[in-house]
NUMI-853318 format. One record per residue: residue in one letter; z, x, y of N, C-alpha, C, O in turn. Coordinates in Angstrom, 3 decimals. Atoms other than C-alpha are relative to their C-alpha. Last residue first. Layout:
   code        n.w        n.u        n.v       ca.w       ca.u       ca.v        c.w        c.u        c.v        o.w        o.u        o.v
      A          Z          X          Y          Z          X          Y          Z          X          Y          Z          X          Y
...
This chain:
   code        n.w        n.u        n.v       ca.w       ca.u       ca.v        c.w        c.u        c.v        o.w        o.u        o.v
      X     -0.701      0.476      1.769    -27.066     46.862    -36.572     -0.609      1.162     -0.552     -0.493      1.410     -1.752
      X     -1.295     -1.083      0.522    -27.331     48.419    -32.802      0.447      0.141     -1.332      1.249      0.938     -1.820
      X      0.759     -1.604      0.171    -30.698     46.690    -31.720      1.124      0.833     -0.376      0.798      2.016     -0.480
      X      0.776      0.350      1.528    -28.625     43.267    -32.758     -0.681      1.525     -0.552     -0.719      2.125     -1.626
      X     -1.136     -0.400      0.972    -26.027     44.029    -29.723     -0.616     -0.031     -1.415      0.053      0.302     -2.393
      X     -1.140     -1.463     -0.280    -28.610     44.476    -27.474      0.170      0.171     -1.330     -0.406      0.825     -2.198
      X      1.201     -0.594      0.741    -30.856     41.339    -28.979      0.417      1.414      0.631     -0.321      2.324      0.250
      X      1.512     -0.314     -0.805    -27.943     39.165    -28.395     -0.609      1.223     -0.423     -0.085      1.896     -1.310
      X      0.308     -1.119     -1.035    -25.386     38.417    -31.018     -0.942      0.239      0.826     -2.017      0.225      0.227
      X      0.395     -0.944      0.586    -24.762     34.485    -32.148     -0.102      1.485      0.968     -0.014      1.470      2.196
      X      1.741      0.479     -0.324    -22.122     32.822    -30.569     -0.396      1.482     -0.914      0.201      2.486     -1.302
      X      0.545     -1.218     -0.908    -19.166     32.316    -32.852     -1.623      0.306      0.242     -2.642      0.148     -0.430
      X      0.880     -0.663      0.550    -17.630     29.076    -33.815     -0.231      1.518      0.815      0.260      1.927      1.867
      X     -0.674     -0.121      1.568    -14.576     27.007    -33.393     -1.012      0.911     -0.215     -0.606      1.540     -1.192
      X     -1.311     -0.393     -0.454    -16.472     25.028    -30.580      0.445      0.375     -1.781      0.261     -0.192     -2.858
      X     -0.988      1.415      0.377    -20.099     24.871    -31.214      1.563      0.603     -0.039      1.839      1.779     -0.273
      X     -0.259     -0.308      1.113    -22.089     28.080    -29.110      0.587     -1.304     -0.586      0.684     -2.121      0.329
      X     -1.512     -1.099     -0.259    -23.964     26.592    -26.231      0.486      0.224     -1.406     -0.077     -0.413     -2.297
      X      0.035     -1.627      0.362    -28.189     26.279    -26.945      1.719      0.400      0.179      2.094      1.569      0.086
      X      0.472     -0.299      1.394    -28.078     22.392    -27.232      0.470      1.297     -0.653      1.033      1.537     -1.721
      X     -1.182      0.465      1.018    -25.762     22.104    -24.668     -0.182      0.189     -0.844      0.669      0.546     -1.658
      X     -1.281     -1.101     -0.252    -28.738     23.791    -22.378      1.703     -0.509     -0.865      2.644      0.280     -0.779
      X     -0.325     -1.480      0.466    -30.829     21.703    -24.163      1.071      1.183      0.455      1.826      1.944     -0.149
      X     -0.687     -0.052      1.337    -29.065     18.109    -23.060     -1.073      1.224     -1.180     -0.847      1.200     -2.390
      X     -1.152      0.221      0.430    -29.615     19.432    -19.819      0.554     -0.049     -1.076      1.435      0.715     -1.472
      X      0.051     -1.692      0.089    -33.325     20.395    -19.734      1.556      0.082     -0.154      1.926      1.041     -0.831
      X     -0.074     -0.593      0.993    -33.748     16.678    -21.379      0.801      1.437      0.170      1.501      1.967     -0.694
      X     -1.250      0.595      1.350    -31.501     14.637    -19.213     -0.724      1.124     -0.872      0.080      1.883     -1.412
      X     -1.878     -0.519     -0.419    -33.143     16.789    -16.045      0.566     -0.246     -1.260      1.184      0.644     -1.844
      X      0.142     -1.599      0.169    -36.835     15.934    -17.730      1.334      0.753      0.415      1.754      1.728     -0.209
      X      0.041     -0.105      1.767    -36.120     12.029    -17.928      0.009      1.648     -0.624      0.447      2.056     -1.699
      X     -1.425      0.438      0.253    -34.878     11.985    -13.928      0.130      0.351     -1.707      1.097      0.824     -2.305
      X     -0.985     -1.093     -0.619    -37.997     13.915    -13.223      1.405     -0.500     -0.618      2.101      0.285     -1.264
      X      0.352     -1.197      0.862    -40.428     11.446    -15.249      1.208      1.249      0.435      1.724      1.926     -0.454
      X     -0.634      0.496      0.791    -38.316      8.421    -13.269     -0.574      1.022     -1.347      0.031      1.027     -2.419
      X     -1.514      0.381     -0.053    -39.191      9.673    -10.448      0.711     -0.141     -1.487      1.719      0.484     -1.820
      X     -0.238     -1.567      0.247    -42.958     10.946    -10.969      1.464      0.243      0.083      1.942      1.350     -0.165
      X      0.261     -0.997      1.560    -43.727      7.457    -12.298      0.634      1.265      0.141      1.218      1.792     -0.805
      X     -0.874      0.499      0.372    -41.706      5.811     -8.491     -0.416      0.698     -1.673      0.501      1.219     -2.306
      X     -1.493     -0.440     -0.269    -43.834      7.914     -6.762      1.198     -0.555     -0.973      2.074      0.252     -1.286
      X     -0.276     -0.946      0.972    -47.515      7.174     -7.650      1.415      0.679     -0.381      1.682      1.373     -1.363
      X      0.061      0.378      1.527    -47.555      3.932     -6.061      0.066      0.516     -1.064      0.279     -0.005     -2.159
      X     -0.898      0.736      0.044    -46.794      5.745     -2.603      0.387     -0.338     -1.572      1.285      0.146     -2.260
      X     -0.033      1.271     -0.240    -49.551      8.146     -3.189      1.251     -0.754     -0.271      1.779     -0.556     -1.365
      X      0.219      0.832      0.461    -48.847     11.836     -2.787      0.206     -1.374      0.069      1.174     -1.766      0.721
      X     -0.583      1.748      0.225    -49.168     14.376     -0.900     -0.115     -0.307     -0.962     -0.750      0.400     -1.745
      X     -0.575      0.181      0.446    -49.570     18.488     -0.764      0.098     -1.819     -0.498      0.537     -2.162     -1.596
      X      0.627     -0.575      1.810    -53.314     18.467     -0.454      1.349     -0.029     -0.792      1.292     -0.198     -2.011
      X      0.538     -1.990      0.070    -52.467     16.717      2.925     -0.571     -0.250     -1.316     -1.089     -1.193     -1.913
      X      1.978      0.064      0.568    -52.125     12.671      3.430     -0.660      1.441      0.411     -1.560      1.795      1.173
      X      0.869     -1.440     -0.062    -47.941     13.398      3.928     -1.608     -0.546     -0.761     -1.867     -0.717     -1.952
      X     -0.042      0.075     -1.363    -45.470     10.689      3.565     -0.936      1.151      0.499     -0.433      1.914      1.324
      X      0.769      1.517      0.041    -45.572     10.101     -0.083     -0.255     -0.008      1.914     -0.829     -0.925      2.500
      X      1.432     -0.099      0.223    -44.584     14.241     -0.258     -0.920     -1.375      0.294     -2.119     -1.289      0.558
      X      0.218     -0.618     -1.411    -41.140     13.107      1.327     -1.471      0.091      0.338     -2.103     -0.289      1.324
      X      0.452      1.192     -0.965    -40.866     10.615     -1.822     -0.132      0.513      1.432     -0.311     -0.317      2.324
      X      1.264      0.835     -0.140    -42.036     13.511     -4.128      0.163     -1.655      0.797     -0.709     -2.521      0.871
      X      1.455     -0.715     -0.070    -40.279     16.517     -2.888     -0.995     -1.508      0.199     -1.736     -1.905      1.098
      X      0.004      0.212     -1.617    -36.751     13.802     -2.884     -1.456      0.849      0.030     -2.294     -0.026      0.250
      X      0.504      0.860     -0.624    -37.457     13.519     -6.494     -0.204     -0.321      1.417     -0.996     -1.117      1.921
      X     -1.077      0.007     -0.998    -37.949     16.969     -7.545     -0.038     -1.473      0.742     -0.926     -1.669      1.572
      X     -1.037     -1.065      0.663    -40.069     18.905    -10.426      1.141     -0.915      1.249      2.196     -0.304      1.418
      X     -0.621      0.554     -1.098    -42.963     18.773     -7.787      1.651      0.079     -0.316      2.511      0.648      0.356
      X     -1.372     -0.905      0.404    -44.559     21.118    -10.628      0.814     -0.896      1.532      1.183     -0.088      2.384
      X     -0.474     -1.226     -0.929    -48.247     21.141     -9.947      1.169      0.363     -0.015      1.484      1.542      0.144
      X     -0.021      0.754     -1.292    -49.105     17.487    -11.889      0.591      1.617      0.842      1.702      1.359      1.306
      X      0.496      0.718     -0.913    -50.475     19.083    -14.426      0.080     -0.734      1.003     -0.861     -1.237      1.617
      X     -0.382      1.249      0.220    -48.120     21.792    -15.374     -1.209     -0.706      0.805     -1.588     -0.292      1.900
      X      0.288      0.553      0.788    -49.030     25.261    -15.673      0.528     -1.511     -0.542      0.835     -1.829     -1.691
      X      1.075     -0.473      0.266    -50.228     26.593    -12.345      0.228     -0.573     -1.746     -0.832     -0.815     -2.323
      X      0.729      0.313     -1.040    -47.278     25.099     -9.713     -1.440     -0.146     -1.228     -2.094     -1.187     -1.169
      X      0.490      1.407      0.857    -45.210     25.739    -13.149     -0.996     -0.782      0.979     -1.505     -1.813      0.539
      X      0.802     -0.145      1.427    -45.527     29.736    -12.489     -0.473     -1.391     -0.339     -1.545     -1.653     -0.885
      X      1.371     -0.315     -0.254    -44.158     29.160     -8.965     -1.110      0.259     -1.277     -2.336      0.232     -1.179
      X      0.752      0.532     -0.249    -41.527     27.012     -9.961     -1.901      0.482     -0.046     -2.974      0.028     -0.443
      X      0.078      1.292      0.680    -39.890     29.423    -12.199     -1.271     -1.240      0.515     -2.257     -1.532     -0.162
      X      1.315     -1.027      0.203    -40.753     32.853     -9.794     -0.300     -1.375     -1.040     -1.461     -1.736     -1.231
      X      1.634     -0.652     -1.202    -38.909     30.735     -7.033     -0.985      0.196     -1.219     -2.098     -0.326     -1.159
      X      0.387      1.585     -0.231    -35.922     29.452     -9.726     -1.529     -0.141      0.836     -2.478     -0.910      0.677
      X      0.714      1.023      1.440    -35.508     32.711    -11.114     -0.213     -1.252      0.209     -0.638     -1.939     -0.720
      X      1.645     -0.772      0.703    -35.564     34.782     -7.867     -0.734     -1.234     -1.199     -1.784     -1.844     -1.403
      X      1.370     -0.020     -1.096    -33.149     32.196     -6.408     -0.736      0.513     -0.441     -1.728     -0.161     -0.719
      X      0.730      1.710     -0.052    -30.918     31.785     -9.688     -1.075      0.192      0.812     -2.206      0.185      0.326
      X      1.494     -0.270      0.109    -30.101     35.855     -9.944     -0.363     -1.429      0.268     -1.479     -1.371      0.784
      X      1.255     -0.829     -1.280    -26.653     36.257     -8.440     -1.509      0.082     -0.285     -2.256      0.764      0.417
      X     -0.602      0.466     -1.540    -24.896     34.797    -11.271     -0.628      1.244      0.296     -1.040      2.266     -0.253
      X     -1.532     -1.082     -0.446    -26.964     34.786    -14.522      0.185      0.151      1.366     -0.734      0.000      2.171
      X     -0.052     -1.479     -0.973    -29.249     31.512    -14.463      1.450      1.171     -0.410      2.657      0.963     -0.532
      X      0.003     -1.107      1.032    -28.827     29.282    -17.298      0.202      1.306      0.292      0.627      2.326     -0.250
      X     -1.008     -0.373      0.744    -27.858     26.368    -15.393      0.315      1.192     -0.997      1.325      1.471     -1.645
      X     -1.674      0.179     -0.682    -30.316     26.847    -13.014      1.082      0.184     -0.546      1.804      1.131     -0.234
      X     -0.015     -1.186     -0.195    -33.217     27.765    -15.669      1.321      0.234      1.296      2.096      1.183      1.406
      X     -0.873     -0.849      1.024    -32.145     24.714    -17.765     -0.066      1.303      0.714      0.804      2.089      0.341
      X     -2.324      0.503      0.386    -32.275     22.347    -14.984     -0.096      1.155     -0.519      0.433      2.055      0.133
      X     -0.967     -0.855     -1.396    -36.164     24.094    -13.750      1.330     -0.589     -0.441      2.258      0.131     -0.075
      X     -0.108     -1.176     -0.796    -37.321     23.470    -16.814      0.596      0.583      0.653      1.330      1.564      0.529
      X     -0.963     -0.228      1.418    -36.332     19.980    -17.673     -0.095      1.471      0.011      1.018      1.993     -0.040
      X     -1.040      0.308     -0.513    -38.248     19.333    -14.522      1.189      0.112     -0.592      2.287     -0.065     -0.063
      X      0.356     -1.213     -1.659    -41.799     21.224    -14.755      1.896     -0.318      0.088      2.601      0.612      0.480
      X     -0.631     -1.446      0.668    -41.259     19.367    -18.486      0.253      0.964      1.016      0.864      2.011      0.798
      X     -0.912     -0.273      0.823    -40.686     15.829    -17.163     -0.015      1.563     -0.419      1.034      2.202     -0.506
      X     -2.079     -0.407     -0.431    -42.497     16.056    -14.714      0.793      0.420     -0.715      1.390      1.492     -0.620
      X      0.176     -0.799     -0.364    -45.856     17.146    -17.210      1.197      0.168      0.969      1.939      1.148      1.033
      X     -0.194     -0.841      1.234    -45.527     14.676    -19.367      0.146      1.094      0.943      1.168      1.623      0.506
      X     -1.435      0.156     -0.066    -45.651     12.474    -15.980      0.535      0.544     -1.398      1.634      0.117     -1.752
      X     -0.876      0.029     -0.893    -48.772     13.500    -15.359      1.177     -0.303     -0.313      1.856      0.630      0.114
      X      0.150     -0.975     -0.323    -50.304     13.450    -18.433      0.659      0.705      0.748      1.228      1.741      0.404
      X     -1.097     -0.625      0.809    -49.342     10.062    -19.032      0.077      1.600      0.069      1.208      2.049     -0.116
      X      0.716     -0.240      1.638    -51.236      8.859    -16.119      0.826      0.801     -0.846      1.537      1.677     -0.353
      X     -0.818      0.971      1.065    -50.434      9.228    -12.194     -0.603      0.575     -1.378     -1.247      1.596     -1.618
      X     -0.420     -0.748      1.169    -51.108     11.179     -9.058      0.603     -0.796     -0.821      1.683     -1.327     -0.562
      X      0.064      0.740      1.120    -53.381      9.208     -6.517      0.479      1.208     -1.192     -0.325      1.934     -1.777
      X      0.434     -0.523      1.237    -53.694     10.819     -3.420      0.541     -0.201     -0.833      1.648      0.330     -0.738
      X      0.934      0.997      0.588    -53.942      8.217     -0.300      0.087      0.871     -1.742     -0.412      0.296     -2.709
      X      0.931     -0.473      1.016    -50.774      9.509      1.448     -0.831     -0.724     -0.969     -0.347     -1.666     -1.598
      X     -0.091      0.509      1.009    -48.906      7.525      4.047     -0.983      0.987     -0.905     -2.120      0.932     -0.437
      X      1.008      0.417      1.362    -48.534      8.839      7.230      0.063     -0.086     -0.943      0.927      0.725     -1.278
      X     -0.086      1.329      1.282    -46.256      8.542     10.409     -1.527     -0.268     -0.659     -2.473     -0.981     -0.325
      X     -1.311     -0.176      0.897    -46.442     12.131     12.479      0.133     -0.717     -1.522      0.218     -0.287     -2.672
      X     -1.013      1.484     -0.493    -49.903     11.802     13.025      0.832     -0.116     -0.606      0.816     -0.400     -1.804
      X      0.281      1.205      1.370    -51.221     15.575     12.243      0.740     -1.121      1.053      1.400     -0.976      2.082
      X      0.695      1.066     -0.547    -50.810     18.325     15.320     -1.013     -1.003     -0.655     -2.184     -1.247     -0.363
      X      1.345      0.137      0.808    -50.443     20.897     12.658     -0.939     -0.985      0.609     -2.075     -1.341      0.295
      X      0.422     -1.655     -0.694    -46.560     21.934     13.997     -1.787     -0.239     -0.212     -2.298      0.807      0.186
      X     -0.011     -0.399     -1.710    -46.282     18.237     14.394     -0.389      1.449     -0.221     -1.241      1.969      0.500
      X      0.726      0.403     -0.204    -47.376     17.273     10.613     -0.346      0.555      1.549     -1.420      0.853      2.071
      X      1.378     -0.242      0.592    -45.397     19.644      8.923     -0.828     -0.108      1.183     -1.191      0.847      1.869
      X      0.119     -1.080     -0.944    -42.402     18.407     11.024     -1.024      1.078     -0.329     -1.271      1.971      0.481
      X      0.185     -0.009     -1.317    -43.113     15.316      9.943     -0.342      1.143      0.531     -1.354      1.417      1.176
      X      1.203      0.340     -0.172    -42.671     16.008      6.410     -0.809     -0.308      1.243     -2.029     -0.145      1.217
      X      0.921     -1.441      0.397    -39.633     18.261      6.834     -1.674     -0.462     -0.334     -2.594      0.355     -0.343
      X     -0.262     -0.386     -1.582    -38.047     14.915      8.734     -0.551      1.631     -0.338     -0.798      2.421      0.573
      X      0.715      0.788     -0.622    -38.647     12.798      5.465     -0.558      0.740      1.283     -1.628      0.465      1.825
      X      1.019     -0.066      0.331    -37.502     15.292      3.126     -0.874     -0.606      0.876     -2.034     -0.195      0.928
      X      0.934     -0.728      0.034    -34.690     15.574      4.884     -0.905      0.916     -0.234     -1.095      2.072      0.145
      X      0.226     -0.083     -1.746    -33.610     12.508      4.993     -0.713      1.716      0.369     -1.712      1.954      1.048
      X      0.537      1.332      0.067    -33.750     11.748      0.941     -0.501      0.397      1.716     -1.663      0.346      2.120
      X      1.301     -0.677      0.210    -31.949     15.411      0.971     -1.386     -0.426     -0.106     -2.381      0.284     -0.252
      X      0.912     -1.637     -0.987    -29.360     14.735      2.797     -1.508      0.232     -0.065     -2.427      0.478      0.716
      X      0.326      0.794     -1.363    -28.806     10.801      1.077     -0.939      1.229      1.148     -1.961      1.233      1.833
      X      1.566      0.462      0.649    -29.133     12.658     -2.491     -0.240     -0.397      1.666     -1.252     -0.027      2.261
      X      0.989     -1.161     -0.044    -26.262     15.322     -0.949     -1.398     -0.796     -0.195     -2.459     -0.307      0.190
      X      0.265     -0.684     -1.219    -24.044     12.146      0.251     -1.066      0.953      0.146     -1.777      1.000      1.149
      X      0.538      0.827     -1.222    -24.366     10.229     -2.539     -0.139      0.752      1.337     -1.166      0.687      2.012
      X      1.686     -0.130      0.412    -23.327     13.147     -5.133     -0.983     -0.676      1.205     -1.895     -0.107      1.804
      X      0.568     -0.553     -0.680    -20.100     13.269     -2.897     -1.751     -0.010     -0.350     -2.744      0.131      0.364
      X      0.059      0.681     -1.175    -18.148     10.859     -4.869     -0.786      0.672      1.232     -0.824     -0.028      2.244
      X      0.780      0.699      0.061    -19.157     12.497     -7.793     -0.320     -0.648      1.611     -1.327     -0.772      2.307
      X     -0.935      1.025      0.534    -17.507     15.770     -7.569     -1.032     -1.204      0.729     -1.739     -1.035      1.722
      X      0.336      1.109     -1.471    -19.859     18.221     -7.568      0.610     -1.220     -0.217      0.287     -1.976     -1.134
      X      0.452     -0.656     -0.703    -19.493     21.039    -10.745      0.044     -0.585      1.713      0.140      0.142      2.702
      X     -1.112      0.047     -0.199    -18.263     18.582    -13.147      0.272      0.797      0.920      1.455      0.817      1.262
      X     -0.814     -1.493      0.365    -21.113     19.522    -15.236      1.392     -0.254      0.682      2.330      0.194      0.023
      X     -0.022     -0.216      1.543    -22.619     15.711    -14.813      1.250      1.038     -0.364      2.369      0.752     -0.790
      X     -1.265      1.215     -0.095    -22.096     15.888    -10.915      0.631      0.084     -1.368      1.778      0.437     -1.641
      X     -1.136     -0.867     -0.392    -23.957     19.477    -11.284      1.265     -1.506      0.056      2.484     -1.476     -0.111
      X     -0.708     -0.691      1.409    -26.754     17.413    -13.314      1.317      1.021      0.709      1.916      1.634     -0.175
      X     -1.050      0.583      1.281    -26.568     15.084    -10.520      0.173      0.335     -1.307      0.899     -0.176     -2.161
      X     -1.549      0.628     -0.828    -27.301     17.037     -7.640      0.716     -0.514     -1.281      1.800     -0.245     -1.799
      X     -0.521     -0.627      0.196    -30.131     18.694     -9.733      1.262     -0.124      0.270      2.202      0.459     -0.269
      X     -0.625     -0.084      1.097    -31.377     15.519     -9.988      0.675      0.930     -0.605      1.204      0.778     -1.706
      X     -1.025      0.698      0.219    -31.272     14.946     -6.195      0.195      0.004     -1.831      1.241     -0.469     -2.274
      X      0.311      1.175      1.371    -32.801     17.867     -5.297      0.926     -0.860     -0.412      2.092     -0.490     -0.555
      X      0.975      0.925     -0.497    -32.246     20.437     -2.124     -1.105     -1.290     -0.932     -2.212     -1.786     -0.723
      X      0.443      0.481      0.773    -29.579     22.229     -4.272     -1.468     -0.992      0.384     -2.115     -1.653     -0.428
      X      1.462      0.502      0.358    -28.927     24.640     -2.532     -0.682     -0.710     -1.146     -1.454     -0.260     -1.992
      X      0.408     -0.041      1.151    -25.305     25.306     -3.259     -1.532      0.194      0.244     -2.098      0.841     -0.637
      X     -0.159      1.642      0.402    -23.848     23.773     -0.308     -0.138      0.026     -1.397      0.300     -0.822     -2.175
      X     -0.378      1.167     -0.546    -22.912     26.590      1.994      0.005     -1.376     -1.035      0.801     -2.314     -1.009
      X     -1.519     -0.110     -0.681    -23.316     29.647      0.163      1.018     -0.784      0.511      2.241     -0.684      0.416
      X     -0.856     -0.290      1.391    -27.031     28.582     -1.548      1.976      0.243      0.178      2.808     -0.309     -0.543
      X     -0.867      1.844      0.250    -27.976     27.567      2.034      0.639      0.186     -1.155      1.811     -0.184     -1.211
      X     -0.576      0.581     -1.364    -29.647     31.209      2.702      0.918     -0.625      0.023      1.975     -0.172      0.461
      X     -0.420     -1.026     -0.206    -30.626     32.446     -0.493      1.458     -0.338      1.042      2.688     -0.295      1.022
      X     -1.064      0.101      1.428    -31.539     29.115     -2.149      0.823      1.016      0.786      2.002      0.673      0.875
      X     -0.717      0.842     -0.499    -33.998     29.259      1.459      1.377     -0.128     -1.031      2.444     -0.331     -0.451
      X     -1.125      0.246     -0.840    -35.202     32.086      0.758      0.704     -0.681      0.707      1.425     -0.310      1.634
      X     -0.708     -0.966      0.294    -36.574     31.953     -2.534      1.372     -0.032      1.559      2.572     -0.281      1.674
      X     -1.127      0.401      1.062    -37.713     28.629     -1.912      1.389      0.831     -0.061      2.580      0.535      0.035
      X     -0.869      0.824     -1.299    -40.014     30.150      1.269      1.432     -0.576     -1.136      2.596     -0.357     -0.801
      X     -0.359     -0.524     -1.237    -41.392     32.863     -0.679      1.171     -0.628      0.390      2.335     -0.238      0.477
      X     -0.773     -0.547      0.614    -42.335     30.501     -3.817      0.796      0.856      0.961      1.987      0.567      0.847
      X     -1.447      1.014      0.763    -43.406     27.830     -2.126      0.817      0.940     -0.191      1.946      0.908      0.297
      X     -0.927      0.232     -1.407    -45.618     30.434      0.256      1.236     -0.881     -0.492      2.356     -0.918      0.020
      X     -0.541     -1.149     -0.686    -47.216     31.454     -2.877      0.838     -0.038      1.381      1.563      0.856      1.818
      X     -1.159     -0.276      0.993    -47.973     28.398     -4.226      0.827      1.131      0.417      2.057      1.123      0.456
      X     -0.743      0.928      0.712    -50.019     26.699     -1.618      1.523      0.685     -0.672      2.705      0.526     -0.370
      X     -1.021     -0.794     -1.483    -51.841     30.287     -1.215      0.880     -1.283      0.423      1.741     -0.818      1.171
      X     -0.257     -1.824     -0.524    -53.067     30.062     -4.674      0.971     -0.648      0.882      2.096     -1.100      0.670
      X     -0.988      0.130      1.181    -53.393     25.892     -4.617      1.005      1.116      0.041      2.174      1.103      0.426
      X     -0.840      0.682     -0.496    -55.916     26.380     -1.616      2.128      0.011     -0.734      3.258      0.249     -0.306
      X     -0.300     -0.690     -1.109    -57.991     29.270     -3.643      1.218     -0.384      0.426      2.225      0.280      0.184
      X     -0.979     -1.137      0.512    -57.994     27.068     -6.187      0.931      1.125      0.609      2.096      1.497      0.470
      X     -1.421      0.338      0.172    -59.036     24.269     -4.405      0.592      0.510     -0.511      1.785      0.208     -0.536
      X     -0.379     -0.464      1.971    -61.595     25.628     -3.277      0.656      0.068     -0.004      1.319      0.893      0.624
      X      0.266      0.727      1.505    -63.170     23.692     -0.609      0.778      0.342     -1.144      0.971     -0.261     -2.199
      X      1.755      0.382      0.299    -63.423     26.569      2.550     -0.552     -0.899     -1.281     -1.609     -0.665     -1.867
      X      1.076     -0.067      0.737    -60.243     27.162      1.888     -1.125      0.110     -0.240     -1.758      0.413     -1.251
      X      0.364     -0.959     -0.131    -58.914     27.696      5.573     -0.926      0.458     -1.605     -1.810      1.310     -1.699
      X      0.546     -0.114     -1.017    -58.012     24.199      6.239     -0.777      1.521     -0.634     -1.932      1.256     -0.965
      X      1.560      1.557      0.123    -57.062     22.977      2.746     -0.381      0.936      1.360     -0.891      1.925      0.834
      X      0.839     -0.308      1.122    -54.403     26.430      2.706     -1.468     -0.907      0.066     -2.626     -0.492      0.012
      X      0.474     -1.211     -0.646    -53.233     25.545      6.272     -0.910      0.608     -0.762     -1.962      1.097     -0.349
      X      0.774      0.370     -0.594    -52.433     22.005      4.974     -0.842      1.034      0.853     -1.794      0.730      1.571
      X      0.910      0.713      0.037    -50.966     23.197      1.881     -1.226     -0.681      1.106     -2.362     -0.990      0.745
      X      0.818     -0.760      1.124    -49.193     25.398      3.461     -0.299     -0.756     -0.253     -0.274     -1.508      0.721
      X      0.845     -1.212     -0.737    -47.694     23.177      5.889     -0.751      0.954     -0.756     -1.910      0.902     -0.345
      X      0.582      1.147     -0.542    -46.393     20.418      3.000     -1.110      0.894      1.203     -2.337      0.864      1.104
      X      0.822      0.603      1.288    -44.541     23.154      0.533     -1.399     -0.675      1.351     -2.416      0.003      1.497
      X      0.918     -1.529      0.661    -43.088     25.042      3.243     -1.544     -0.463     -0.340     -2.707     -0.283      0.022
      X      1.034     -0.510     -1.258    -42.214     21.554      5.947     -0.930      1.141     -0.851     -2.125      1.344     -0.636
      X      0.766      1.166     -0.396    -40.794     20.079      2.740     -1.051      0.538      1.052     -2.277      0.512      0.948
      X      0.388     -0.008      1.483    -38.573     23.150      1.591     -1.384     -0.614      0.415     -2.381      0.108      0.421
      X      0.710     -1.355      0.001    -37.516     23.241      5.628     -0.982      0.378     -1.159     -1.982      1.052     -0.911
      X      0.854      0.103     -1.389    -36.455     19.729      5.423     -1.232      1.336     -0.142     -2.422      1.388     -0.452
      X      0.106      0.496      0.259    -34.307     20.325      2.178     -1.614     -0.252      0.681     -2.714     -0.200      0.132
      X      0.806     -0.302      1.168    -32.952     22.917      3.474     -1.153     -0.560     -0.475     -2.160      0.149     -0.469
      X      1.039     -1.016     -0.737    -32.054     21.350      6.563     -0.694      0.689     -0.800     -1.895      0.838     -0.570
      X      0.895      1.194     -0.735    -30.533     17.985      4.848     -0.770      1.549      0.413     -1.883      1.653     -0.104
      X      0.339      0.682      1.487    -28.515     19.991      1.999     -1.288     -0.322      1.045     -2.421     -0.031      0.663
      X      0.987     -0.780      0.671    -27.306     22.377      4.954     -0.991     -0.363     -1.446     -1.598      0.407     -2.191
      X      1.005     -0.746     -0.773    -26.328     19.485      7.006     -0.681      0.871     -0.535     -1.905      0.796     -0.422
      X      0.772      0.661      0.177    -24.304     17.766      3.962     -1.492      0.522      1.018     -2.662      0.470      0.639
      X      1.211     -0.287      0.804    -23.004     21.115      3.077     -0.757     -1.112     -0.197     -1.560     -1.138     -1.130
      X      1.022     -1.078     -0.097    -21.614     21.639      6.527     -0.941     -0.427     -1.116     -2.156     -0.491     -0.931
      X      0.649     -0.123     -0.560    -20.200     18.107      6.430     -1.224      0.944      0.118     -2.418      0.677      0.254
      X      1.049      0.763      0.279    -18.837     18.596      3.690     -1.152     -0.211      0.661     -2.288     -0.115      0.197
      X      0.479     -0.542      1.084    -16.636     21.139      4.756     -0.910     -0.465     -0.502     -1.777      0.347     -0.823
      X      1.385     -0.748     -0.548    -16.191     19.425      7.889     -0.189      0.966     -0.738     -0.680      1.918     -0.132
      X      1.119      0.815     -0.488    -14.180     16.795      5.943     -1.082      0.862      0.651     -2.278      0.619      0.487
């Protein structure tokens, strides 16, 4: 039981901390832009990627880091997280998201309780969860051991710049983000599309990574080593 515990605390602080990255940057970035939202975006992304990195680093030992609930449940899927626990990590990470949006707001002397007015929707958008999110599964599951954090950091941070909606990629991100009227936020009404685009992009990046395993009875093909040797 206080095994769990730990990795429900380190699911929830992670989680939090992810929220405070993403959500403070952005509001430090808007402040110091001077308008340009590129600029903003930039230094936005760059602190995601930083702060990601070391947080996977950190919490990765304890819980996994998974600070996502569809990553939660492609490891339920794999057999990886036994189910009966899935609830517990989505609940962590549902809480704090909420309590890493706040704590944004206080270090930034913002009003704790806010709603975001920015309007992310349209097929575009949610073409775009889905792939930021089918992404990041397959590069988790694909990871070679001991590399995931780099590759999940340098992952996001690339899809910050080629996905249209920035790469949220996470449903707890985007109902924490609904609580936040920064540059990170988003609108309430926009939440439940970028949900159900994330949930559709896990099934896909999943059912590729099955795609790509060898078929039983068979042999995998050679890698591009063993090919440079023919």
């Amino acid at each position: 039981m206080a095994d769990w515990r730990n990795r429900w605390l380190a699911e929830m602080l992670g989680t939090a901390l992810l929220l405070a990255v993403v959500i403070g940057s952005g509001i430090m970035a808007e402040r110091l832009a001077g308008g340009n939202a590129g600029l903003a975006l930039l230094a936005n992304t760059a602190a995601t990627v930083c702060g990601l990195y070391v947080l996977i680093e950190v919490f990765g030992p304890v819980s996994g880091a998974h600070f996502n609930p569809v990553v939660s449940a492609v490891m339920a899927v794999r057999g990886e997280l036994p189910g009966g626990v899935l609830v517990l990590y989505i609940t962590a990470q549902l809480v704090g998201a909420v309590l890493g949006a706040w704590l944004a707001h206080a270090m930034f002397d913002m009003t704790l309780l806010q709603f975001s007015a920015k309007v992310r929707s349209g097929l575009g958008q949610w073409i775009a969860e889905a792939v930021a999110t089918a992404g990041l599964v397959l590069v988790i599951v694909r990871a070679p051991n001991g590399r995931a954090a780099s590759l999940v950091a340098a992952y996001i941070g690339a899809a910050y710049w080629f996905t249209a909606s920035t790469s949220f990629a996470n449903p707890a991100a985007a109902f924490g983000r609904m609580f936040s009227d920064s540059f990170a936020g988003i609108a309430p009404a926009s939440v439940p599309g970028f949900i159900v685009a994330e949930c559709v992009g896990a099934a896909i990046g999943l059912g590729v990574h099955v795609a790509l395993q060898p078929r039983k009875g068979g042999r995998a093909q050679p890698n591009i080593i063993e090919r440079s040797g023919d």
